[in-house]
N, C-alpha and C positions, 0 to 999 in steps of 0.2 A: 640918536639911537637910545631907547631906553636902555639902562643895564639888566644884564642879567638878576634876576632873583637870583639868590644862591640857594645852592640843592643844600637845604636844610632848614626844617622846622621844628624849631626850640620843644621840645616835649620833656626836656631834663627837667622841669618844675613842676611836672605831671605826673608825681612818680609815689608811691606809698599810700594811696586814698581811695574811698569807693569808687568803681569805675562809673561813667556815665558819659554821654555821646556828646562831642566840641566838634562842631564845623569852623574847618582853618578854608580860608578863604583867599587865592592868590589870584592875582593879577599878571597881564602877559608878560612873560620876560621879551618875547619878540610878537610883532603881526606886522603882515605886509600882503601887497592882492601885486597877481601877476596876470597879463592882459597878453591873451593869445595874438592882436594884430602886432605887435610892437616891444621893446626892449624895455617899455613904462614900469614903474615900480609906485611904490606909496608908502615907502615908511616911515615918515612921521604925519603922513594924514590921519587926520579925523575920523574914518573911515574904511571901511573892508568891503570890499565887492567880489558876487559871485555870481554866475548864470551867463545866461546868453543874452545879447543887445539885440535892437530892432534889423540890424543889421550882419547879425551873425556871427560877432567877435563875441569869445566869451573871455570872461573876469573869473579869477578861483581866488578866493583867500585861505590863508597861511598864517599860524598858531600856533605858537607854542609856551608854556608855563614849566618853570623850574619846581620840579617836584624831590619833595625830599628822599633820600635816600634810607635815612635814619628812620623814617616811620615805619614800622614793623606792617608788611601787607594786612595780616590776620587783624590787624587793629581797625584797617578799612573798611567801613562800612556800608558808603556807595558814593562815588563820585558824579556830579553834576555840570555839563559846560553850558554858562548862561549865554545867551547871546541877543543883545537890541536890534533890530531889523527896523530901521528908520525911515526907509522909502524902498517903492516896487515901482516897476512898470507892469509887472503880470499877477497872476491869480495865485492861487494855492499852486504851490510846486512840491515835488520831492525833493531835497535834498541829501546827500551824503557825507559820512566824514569818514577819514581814511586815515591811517596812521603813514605817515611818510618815514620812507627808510632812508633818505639822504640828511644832511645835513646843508641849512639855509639860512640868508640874512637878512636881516633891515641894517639898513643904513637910513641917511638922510635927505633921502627924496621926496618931496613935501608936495603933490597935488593942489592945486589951487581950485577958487570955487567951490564945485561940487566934486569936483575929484572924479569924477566916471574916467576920464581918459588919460591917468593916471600923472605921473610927471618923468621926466628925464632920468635916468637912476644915477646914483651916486655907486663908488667904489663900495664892494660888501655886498648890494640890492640883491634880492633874489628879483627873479624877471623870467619871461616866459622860457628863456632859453639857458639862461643864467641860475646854476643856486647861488652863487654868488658871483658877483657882475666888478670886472669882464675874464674874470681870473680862473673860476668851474664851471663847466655846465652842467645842468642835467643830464643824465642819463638819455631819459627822457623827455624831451621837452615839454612844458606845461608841468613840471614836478615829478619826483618820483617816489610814489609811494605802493603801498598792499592794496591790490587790486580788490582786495575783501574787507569792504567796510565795516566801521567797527561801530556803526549808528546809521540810522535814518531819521529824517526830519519832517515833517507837512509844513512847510512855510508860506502862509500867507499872508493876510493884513500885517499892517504896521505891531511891532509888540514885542513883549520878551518872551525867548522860544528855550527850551530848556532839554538839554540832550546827555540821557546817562551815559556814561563812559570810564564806568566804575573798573572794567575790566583793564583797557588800555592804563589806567592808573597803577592800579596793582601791579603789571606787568611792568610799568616804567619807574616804579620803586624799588622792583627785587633787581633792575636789568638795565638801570639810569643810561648806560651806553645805549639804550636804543629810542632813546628818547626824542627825537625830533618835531615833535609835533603833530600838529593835524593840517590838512587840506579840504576846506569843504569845497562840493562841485553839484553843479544841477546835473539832475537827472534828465532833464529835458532838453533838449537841444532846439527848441524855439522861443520863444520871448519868455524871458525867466529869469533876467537881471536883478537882482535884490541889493541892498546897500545896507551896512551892518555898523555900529560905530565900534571905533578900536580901540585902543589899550591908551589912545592919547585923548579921549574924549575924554571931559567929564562927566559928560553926563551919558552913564548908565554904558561903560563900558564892559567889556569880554569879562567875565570872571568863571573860574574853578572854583567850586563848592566840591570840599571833601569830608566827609563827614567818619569820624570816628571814635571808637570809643577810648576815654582818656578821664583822665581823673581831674578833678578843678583847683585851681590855686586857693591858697589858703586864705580863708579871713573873704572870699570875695561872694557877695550875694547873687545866687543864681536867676537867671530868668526874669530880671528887673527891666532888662532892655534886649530888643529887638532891633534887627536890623540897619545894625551900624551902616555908614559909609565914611567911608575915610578918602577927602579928597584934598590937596593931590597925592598920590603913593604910584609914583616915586614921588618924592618932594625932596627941598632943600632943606626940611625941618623944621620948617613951619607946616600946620595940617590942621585942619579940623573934621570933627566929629560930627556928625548928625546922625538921630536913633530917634526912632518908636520909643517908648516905654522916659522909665526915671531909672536914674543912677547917679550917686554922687561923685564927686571928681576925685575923693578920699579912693574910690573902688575902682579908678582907672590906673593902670598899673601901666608901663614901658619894661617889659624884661631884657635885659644883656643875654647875648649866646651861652655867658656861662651861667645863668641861670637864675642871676642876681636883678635886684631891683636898679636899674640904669640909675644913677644920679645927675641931677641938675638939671633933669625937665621940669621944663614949666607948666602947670594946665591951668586953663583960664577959665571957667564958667561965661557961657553967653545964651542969650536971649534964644538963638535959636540953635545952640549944642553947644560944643568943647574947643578951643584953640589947646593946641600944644606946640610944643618948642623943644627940639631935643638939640641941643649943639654942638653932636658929633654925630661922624658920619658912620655908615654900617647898616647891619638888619639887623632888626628889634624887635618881639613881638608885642601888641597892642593887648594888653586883656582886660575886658570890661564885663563884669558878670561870667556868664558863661560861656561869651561869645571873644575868640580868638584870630586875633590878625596879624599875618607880617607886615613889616612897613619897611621900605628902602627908603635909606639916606643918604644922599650924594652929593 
């Protein structure tokens, strides 16, 4: 099971400077896909599935990201959920995302193959019947969330699909107890299956883009690099960087919670980006230019 993010993002080093806009950028604390024929779950797949199969079972996946509490809403500028869509069997569909009012789990149910028919759930799964398996149910079976969606989507080819959701943000900052996530679901109830990668892919998993305005750390040159990725996060502490742009490794910073420059990371220069090495465990944020990340060490 991934760990939880912790609801808090370091902004104590962002404090007395002209204002200007930092996209903090989290990764799932949980995702898992629940499968209306059966008790199947997926939490440590590769993968998130939604829609309806050739045969009429449909797949919903389930999202959630630890948002801080300590960011001031009014600071919110507009939030973004990215999402990979890596195989279809249909066309353009509609999709929905829904704010879930229960609370839900992954555990370590691992799908094999291509995961469409999920795997056996482990203790914690959330599951069609199950928010967590075999201990709560749903209310509702298939999840229970606000019947009033908080986005719509046109999903079709392969690609990344991008769905504001600036408001559910705000709302889960001032009101973190209502936080449980999203549910997306097809609108369609015929061939509509889609397959999404998750929080354990590397490549080109779930992310939150929150964009706000915030002041920049000190001494650091802005707008030098682009489009970090930081993979793996979570990691054991070992990670590396890959970006657009140039930046030197003097301008990569690790911050501590308290606000301080983390001691006794390593950063390495490579051919094609940054190795680092932090050798305790915790959240840290990553700042590189203008562009700010948390990172889990486990």
């Amino acid at each position: 099971m991934k760990p939880n993010l912790i609801s808090f993002l370091l902004l104590i080093f962002l404090t007395g400077r002209a204002q200007e806009t930092t996209t903090l950028e989290l990764s799932p604390a949980m995702d898992n896909t629940i499968y209306s024929e059966s008790d199947s779950s997926n939490g440590e797949g590769d993968f998130l599935f939604t829609g309806f199969t050739n045969v009429g079972n449909e797949r919903r996946a389930l999202l959630k990201f630890e948002i801080a509490e300590t960011v001031d809403t009014a600071a919110v500028m507009s939030a973004r959920l990215q999402l990979y869509m890596s195989k279809t069997i249909s066309g353009e569909i509609e999709f929905t995302l829904h704010r879930l009012v229960s609370p839900w789990g992954e555990s370590s149910s691992d799908a094999r193959f291509e995961e469409g028919g999920g795997a056996t759930p482990m203790a914690g799964d959330a599951t069609w019947q199950y928010a967590f398996y075999d201990t709560a149910s749903w209310t509702n079976a298939g999840g229970d969330f606000d019947s009033i969606a908080s986005a719509t989507a046109a999903i079709g080819e392969a690609g990344t699909y991008v769905i504001t959701v600036t408001e559910d943000v705000k709302l889960w900052i001032s009101r973190p107890e209502l936080n449980n996530g999203w549910i997306l679901l097809s609108e369609d109830e015929g061939l509509s299956a889609k397959r999404f990668n998750s929080g354990e892919n590397i490549e080109n998993p779930p992310v939150l883009q929150i964009l706000i305005q915030s002041d920049p750390a000190d001494g650091l040159p802005a707008n030098q690099v682009q489009d970090i990725r930081v993979y793996p996060n979570p990691s054991d502490g070992n990670l590396f960087l890959s970006f657009k742009g140039k930046i030197q490794k003097e301008n990569i910073k690790i911050i501590a919670l308290d606000g301080g420059e983390l001691p006794g990371v390593q950063i390495r220069e490579q051919p094609a980006g940054v190795e680092i090495s932090i050798g305790q465990r915790g959240a840290f944020m990553l700042v590189a230019g203008s562009i700010h990340k948390l990172l889990i060490v486990r």
